[in-house]
C-alpha distance (Angstrom), angle and dihedral (degrees) to the residues before:
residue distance angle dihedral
X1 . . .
X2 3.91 . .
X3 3.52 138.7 .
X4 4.35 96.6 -88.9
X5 4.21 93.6 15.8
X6 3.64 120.8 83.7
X7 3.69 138.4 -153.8
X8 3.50 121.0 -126.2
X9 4.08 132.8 -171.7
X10 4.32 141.7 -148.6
X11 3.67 76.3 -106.0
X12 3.97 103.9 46.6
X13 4.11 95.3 27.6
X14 4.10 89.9 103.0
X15 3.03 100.6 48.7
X16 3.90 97.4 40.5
X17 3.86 105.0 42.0
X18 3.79 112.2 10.3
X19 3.79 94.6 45.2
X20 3.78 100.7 46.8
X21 3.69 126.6 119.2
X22 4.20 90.5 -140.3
X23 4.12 131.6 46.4
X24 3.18 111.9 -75.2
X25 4.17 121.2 -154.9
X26 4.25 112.2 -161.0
X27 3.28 118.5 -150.3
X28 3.72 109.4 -140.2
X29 3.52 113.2 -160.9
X30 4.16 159.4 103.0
X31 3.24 147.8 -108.0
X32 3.90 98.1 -124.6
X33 4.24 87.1 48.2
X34 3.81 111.2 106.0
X35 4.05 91.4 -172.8
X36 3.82 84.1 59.1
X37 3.88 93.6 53.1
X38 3.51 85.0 50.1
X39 3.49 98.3 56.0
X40 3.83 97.8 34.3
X41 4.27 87.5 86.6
X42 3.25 96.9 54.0
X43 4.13 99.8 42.7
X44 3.80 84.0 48.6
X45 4.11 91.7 51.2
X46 4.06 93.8 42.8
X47 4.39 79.7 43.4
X48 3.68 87.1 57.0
X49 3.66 97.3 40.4
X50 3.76 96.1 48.9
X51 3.96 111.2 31.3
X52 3.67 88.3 123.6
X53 3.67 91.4 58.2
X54 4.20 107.6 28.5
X55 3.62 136.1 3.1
X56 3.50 129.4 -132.0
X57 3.92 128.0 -136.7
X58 3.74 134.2 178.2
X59 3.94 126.6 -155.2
X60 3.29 123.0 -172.3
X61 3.42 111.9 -133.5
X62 3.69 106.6 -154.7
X63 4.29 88.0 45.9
X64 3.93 90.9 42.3
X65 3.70 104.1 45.3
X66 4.09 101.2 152.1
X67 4.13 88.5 55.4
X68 3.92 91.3 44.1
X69 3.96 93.4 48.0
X70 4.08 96.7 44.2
X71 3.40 87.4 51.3
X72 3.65 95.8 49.6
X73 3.62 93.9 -128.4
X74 4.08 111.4 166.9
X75 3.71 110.5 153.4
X76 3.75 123.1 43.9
X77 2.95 139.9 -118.2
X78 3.85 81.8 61.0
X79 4.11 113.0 171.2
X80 3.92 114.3 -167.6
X81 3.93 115.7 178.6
X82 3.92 111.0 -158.7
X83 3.99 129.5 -161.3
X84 3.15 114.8 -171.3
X85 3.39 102.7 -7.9
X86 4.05 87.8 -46.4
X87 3.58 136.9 120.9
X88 4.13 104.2 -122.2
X89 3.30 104.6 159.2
X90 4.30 135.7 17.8
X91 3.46 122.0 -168.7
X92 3.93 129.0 -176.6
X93 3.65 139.6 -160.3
X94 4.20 126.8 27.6
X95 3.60 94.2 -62.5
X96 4.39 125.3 -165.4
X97 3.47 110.5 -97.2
X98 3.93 92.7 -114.5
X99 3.63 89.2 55.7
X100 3.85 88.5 49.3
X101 3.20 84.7 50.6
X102 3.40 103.4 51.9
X103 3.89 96.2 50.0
X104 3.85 83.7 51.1
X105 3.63 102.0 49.3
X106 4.21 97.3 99.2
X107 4.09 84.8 57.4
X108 3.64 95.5 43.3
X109 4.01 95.5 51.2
């Protein structure tokens, strides 16, 4: 966990992403995942740019198995933005910031 993202749990994942008033982007990932190191920077600097506008969770996938497996999650680094409780949006892989970015841009408006 960084300074502006957040962790979240199977046990704290309601309450943190499908019940809040903003987007919310989840971090899927693992400790042993070098993509997900890679990307971990750059969520943290578009978490810190943005927290007005979208927050940004992380759940580790092999601690948080019920949340990984009803989302289908099976490759990491997994990126689901939720609305409302919905999955919009699911990106995969350690993608550039400006391509994060990009995909991002109608929750960051």
């Amino acid at each position: 966990m960084g300074q502006h993202t957040k962790d979240t749990t199977d046990a704290t994942f309601e309450a943190d992403v499908l019940k809040s008033d903003k987007p919310v982007l989840v971090d899927f990932w693992a400790d042993w995942c070098g993509p997900c190191k890679a990307v971990a920077p750059v969520l943290e600097e578009i978490a810190g740019a943005h927290a007005d506008k979208i927050e940004v969770y992380k759940l580790d996938t092999d601690a948080n198995p019920a949340i990984t497996t009803k989302y289908g999650v099976t490759s990491i680094p997994t990126m689901n933005v939720y609305v409302g409780g919905e999955v919009v949006k699911t990106l995969v892989g350690a993608l550039p910031k400006p391509r994060l970015l990009r995909e991002l841009e109608d929750y960051l408006a």
